[in-house]
C-alpha positions in Angstrom: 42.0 -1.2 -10.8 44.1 -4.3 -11.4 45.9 -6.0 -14.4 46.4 -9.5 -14.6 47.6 -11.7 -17.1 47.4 -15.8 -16.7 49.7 -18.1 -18.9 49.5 -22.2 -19.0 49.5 -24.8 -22.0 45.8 -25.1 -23.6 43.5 -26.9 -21.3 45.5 -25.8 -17.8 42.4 -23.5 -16.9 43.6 -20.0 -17.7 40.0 -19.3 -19.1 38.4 -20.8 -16.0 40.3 -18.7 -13.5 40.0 -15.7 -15.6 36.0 -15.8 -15.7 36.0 -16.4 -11.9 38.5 -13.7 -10.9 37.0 -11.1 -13.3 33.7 -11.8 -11.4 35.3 -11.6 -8.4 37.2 -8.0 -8.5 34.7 -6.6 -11.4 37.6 -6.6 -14.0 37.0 -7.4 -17.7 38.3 -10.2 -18.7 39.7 -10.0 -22.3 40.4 -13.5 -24.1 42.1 -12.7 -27.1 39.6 -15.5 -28.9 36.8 -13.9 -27.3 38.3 -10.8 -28.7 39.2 -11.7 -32.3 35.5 -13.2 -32.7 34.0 -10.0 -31.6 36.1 -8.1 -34.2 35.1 -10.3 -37.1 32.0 -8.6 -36.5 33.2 -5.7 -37.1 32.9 -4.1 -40.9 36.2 -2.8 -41.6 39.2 -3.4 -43.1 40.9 -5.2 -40.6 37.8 -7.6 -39.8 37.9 -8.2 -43.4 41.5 -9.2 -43.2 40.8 -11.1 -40.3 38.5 -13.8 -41.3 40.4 -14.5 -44.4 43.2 -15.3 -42.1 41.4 -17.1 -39.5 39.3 -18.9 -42.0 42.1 -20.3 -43.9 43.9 -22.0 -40.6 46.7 -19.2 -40.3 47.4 -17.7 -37.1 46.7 -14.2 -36.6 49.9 -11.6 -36.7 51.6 -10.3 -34.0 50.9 -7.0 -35.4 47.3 -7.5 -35.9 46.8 -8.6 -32.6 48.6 -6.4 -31.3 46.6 -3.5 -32.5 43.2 -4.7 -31.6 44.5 -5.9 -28.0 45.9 -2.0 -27.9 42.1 -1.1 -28.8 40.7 -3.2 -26.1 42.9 -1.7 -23.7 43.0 1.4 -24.5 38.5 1.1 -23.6 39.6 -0.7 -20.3 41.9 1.7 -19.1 40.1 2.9 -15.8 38.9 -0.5 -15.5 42.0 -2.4 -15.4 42.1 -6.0 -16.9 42.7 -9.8 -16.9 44.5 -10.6 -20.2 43.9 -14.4 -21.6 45.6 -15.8 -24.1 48.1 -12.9 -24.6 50.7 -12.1 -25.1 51.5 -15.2 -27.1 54.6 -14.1 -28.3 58.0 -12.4 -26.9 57.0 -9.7 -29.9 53.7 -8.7 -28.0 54.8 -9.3 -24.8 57.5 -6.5 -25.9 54.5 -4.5 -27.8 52.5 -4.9 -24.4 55.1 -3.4 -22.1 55.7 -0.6 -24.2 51.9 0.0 -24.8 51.7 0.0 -21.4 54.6 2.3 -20.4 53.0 5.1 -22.7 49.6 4.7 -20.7 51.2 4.9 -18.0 50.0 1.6 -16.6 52.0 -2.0 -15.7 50.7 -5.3 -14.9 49.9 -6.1 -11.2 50.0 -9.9 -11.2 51.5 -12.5 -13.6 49.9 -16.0 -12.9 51.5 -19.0 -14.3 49.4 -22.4 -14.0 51.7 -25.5 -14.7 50.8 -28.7 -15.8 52.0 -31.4 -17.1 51.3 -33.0 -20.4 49.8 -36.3 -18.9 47.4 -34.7 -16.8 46.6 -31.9 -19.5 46.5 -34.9 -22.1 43.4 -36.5 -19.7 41.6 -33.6 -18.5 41.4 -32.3 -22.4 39.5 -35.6 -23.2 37.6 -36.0 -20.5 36.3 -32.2 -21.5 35.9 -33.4 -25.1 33.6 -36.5 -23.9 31.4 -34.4 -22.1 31.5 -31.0 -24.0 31.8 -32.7 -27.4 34.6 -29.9 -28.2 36.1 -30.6 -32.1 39.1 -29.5 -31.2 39.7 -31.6 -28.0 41.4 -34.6 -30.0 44.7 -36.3 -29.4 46.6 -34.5 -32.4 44.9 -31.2 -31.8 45.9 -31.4 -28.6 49.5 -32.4 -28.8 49.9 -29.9 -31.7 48.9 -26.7 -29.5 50.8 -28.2 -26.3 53.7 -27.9 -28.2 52.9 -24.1 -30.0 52.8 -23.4 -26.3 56.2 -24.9 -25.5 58.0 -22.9 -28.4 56.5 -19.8 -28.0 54.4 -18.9 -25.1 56.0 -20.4 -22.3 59.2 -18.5 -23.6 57.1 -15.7 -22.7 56.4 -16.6 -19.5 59.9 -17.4 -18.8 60.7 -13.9 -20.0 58.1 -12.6 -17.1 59.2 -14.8 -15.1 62.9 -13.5 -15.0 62.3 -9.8 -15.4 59.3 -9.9 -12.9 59.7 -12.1 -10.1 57.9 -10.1 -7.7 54.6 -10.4 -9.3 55.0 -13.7 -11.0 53.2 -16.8 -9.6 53.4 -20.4 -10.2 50.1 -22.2 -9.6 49.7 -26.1 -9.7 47.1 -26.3 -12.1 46.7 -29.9 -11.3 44.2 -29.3 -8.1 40.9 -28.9 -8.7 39.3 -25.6 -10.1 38.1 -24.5 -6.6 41.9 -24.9 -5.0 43.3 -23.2 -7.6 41.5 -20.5 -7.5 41.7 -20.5 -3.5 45.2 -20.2 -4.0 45.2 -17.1 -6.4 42.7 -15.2 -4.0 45.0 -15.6 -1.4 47.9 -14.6 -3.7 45.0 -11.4 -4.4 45.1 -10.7 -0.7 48.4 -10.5 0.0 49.1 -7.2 -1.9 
């Protein structure tokens, strides 16, 4: 059973990686947008809430998505995890160590692919040109690369300092085969 969460600005390949390293060890991996669209089709009160926020542009609170994350995990508990796109926040990374305290649980690898924006800026339009993605535009683009900046990769640095031993820095500007050569061997290791 392993738990893994990756971190990176939009468009590093944390989604990538995640899909082929869940296939790999037969872990689940959960993508908190992945997860937030499966609860929208849910019919309760908190699905309810949830498209009026995600429908009007707002983000979703740490406190929502802190509780259906909890849900998710709380189903993959024997199965262990890979964790995309959260925590977002130095709130849920605080909610997530706690959460997993009480279960008894703790996270086996932290991988950090870095990029820069140039490279990001290129590889995101190249994507939108061939995937014809909305949201792959020069403003969209430099509008979450910055969200990232002031609030995730705060995060990150927060792993970073308090767990150094399962932290890793991956150059996310080799291709998708070397990077994820380099986190299997990083897999191996331990």
């Amino acid at each position: 059973m392993t738990r893994i969460i990756f971190f990176g600005p939009p468009g590093a390949g944390k989604g990538t990686q995640a899909k082929i390293i869940s296939e790999q060890l037969n872990v689940p991996h959960l993508s908190t947008g992945d997860i937030l669209r499966k609860k929208l089709l849910d019919k309760d009160n908190l699905a309810n809430e949830l498209k009026k926020i995600m429908s009007s542009g707002n983000l979703v609170s740490d406190e929502i998505l802190n509780s259906i994350v909890s849900t998710r995990l709380k189903n993959e508990e024997t199965n262990g995890f890979i964790l995309d796109g959260y925590p977002r926040t130095l709130k849920q990374s605080e909610f997530l160590n706690k959460f997993l305290l009480q279960m008894s649980n703790s996270i086996d690898y932290i991988f950090n692919i870095q990029i820069n924006f140039e490279t990001l800026r290129d590889r995101i339009i190249k994507r939108s040109s061939e995937e014809s993605r909305e949201d792959d535009n020069i403003q969209v683009i430099e509008t979450r690369y910055n969200e990232y900046l002031n609030s995730t990769q705060k995060v990150s640095s927060y792993y970073k300092v308090n767990y150094p031993n399962i932290f890793h820095e991956i150059d996310g500007s080799l291709k998708i085969n070397e990077i994820t050569k380099k986190i299997k061997e990083i897999l191996k290791k331990s």
